[in-house]
N, C-alpha and C positions, 0 to 999 in steps of 0.2 A: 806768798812764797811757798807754792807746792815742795815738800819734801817725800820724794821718790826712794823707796828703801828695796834692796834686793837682800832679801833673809831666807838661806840653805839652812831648814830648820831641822833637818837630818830624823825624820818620824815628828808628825805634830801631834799625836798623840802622847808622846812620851816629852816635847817638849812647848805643850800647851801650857804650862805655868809660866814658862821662861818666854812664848809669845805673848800672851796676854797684856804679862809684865811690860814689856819692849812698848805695848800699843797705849796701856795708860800714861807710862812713863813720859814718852816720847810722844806721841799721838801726830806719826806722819802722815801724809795726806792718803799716799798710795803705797801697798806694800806687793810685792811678786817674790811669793812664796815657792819653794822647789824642795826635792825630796817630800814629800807629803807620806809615803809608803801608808798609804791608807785609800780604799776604794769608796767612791763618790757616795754610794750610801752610810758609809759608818767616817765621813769626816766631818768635825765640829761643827756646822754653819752655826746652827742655835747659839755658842760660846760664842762664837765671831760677833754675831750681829749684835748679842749682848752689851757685848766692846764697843758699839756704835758702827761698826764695819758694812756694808754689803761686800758681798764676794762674787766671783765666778770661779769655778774648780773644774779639773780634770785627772782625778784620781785613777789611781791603780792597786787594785791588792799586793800590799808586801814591800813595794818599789819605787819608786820614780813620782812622778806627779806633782802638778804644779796649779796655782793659785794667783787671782791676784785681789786685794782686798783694798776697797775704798771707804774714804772716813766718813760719814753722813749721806754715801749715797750708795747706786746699786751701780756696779758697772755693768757696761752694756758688752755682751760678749760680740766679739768678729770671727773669732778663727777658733778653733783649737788641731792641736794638730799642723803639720807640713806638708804640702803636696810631695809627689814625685817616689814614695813607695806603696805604694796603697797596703803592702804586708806589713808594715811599720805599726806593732800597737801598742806600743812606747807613750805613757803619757808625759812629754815633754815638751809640751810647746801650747800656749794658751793666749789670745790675743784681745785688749777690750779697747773702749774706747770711755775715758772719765773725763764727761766734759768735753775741753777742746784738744787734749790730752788723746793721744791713741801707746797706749803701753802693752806689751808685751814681758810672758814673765818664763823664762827660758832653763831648760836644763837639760847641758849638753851632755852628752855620751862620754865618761870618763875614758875608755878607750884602752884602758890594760887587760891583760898584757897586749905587746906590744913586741912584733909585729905579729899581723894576725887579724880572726874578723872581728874582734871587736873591736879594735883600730880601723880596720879597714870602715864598720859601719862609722863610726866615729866622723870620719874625712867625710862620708857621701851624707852626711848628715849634716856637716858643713856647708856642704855645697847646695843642700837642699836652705836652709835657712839663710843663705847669701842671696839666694833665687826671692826670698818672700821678702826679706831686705830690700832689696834693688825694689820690688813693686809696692814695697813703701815708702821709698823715696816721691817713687811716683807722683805718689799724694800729694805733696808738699804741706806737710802740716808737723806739727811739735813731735814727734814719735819717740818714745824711748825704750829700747831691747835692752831688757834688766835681767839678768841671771848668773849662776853659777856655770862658765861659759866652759870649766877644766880646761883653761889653756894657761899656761904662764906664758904674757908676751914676751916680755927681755927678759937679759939674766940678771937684773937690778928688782925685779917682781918675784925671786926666791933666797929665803936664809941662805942655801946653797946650791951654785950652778951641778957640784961634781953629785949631792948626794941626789941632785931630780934626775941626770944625766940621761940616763933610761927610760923615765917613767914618759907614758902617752902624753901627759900635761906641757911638756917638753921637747917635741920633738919639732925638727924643720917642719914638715909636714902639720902640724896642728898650727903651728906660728904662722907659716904662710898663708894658713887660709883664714885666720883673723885678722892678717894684716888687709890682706885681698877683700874682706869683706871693710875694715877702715876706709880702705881705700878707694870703694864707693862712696863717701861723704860725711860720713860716720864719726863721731867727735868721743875719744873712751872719755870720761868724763872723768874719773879718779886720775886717768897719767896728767891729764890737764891742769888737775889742781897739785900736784905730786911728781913734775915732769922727771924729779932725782929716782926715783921709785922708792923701795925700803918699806913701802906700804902692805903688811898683809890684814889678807882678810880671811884666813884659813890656819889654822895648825891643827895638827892631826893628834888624835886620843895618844896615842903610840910614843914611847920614848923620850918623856917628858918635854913634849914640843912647844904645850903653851907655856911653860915653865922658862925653859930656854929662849923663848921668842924664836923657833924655829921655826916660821911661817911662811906664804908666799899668797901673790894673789893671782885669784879665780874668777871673783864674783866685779862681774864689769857692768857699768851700765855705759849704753851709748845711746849718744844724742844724733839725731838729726839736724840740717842745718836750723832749720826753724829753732827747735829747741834749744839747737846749740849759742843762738842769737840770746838765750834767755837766760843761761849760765849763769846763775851765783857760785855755784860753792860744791863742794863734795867732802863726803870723808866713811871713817870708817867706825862705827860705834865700838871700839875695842873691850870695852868694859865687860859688856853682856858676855864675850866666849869665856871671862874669869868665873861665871858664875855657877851654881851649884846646877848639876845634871845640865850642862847648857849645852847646845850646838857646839859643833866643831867649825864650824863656821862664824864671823861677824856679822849682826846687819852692816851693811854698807849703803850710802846714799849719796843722792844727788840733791840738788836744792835750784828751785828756777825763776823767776820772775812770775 
């Protein structure tokens, strides 16, 4: 029973204890890492593989960057990166294959403010990952697109509709092009097990939000039909964002046959 984890580890340098921890604790099959804000030579692998992990990375100084890490073996990398801007050097998008398993570990363009170009890249960034989508359906094989996706889809996926009301994570435009991308075949796999919503996987450092339970969710995995055929379970490791210097973020996960 492969367990698939999407973990926004907001700097793994700064929350390498609090990963570690997660990996002995838990010890999921597959994790897709995002936020890394650390460039491909000064990020832990040595730490990782210690953990029993292989990895693939795509690092950036300062920012962005995404990982995905397998338990006893080495993933085999496919992709990094999205076609369709060649100026794009965003490291946000990494793609392997573990096993019979093809995972991708994603992190989308938060997109504030709002309206504007970092919205605007936000949408074409969308549409660019809906194009590598569609030519993994193709495949037909188990795939699952795991990341911090910055979209909230309903209003049942935020503590509050009025206080997101503005923000990029919120808008028609971000919602429509997540649904557009569902609606190639796509299975979210947490509304699946959670169809009421009320599920977060986010609260922010700011104004006592994990205190409050002011949260919303972000961090989606979605299944393919194959995989989607294999569906046990999903949820959200709530525990870990209580803990000292932790993520602003949840691990979240899927579970499959």
């Amino acid at each position: 029973m492969p367990k698939i984890v999407t973990y926004n580890v907001n700097g793994i340098k700064a929350r390498m204890e609090r990963l570690l921890e997660y990996l002995a604790e838990q010890q999921p099959d597959v994790v897709c890492l995002q936020e890394l804000k650390g460039a491909d030579e000064t990020l832990p692998v040595g730490e990782i593989e210690a953990a029993g992990y292989g990895a693939v990375w795509h690092g950036q100084k300062g920012f962005n960057g995404v990982a995905i890490l397998a338990r006893g073996q080495q993933p085999v990398e496919r992709q990094r990166g999205l076609a369709g801007d060649p100026e794009d050097a965003h490291s946000r998008y990494i793609e392997a294959e573990i096993g019979d398993l093809v995972v991708a570990s994603i992190y989308l363009p938060n997109g504030n403010p709002q309206p504007g170009p970092k919205f605007d890249y936000k949408l074409k960034w969308m549409e660019r990952l809906a194009d590598r989508a569609r030519a993994l359906l193709a495949e037909e094989r188990p795939v699952v697109l795991a990341g911090d996706y910055n979209v909230i889809p309903n209003d049942d996926d935020t503590f509050s509709v009025r206080a997101m009301a503005t923000d990029a994570l919120m808008q028609p435009e971000s919602r429509e092009r997540y649904r557009t991308l569902l609606a190639q075949g796509w299975t979210d796999s947490l509304r699946t097990r959670f169809p009421g919503g009320g599920i977060w996987t986010f609260w922010d450092y700011q104004a006592g939000a994990w205190q409050r339970d002011a949260g919303f969710r972000i961090d989606h995995l979605l299944l393919s039909p194959i995989a989607a055929d294999r569906f046990l379970g999903a949820g959200v490791d709530k525990e870990y964002r209580g803990r000292e210097k932790a993520s602003d973020h949840a691990p979240t996960w899927v579970s499959l046959r």
